[in-house]
C-alpha positions in Angstrom: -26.0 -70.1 11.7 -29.6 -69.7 13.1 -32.1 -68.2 10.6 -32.9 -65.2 13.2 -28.8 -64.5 13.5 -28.2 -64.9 9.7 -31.0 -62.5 9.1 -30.2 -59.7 11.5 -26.4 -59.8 9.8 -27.2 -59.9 6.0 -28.2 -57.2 3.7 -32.0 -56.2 2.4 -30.4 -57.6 -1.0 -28.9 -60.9 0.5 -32.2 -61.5 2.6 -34.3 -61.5 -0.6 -31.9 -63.7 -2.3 -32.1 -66.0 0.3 -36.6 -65.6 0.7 -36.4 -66.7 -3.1 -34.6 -69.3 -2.6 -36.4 -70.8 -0.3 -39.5 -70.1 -1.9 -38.3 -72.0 -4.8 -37.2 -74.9 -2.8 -40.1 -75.5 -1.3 -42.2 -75.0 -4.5 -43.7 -71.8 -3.7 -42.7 -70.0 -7.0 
């Protein structure tokens, strides 16, 4: 699923789980 689709179809809560996840992957927190 593109970024932009799985976005526009999760929650507020899901989209921030998803931000820090990725922030920690890539080292950013």
């Amino acid at each position: 699923m593109p970024p932009s689709q799985k976005f526009t179809t999760a929650s507020p809560q899901l989209i921030n789980v998803d931000f820090v996840e990725v922030a920690a992957g890539t080292g950013i927190v």
